[in-house]
C-alpha positions as CSV (number, residue, x, y, z in Angstrom):
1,X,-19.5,-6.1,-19.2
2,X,-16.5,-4.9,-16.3
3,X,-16.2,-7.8,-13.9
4,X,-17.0,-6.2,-10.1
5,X,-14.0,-6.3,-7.6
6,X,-13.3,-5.7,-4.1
7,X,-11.6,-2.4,-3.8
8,X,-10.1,-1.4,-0.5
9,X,-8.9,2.1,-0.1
10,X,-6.7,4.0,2.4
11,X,-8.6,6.9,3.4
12,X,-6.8,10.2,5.3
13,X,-8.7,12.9,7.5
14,X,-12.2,11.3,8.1
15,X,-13.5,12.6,11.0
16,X,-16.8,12.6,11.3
17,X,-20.2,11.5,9.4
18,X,-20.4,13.9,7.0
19,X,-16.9,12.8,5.7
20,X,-18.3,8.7,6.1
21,X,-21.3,10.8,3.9
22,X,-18.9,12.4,1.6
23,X,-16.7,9.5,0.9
24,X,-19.6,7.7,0.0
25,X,-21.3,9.8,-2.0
26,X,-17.9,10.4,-4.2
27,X,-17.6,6.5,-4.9
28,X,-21.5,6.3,-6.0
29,X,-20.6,9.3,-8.8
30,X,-18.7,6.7,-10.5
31,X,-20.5,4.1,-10.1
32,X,-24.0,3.8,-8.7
33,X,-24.2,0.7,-7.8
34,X,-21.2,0.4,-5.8
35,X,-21.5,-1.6,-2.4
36,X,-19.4,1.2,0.0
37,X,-18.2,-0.1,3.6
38,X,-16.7,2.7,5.4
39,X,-14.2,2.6,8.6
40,X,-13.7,5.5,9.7
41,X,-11.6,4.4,12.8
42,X,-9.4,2.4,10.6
43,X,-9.0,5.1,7.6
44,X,-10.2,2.2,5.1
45,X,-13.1,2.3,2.6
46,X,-13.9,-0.6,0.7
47,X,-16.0,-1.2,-2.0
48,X,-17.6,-3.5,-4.4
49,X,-17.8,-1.9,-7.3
50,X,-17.0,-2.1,-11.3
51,X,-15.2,0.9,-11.3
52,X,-11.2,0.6,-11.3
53,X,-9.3,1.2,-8.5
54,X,-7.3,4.5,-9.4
55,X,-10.1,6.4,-10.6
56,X,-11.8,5.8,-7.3
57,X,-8.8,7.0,-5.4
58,X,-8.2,10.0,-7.8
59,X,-11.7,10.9,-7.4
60,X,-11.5,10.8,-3.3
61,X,-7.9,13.0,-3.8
62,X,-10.3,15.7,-5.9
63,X,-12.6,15.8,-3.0
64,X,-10.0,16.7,-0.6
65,X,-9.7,13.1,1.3
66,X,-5.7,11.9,0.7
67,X,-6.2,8.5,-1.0
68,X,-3.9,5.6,-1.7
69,X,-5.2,2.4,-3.1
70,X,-4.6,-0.5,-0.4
71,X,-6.1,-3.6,-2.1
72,X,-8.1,-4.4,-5.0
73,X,-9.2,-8.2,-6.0
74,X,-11.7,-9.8,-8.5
């Protein structure tokens, strides 16, 4: 079984709800029962989730949201 982690991402160009939405809904495709926290001031996103930390931020990148990973931790 994958250990959770924290996974904090830096998050371009979210500027409304629908993106906070959007981000969200991206993370949960790859894994359902991820815990997303969303900052939309602060361009940050983290989550707690089993998923790794690249495929998260390649995922955001394919759904048009420029993505850099900013922190991950067990």
């Amino acid at each position: 079984m994958t250990e959770q982690k924290t996974i904090v991402l830096d998050v371009k160009c979210m500027t409304c709800q629908g993106c906070v939405n959007a981000v969200t809904r991206i993370l949960k495709r790859k894994d359902p029962d991820a815990l997303v926290s969303v900052d939309m001031g602060g361009g940050l996103v983290t989550a707690e989730t089993c998923a790794q930390a690249i495929e998260l931020a390649e995922a955001l990148t394919a759904g048009g949201y420029e993505t850099k990973v900013a922190g991950a931790q067990l």
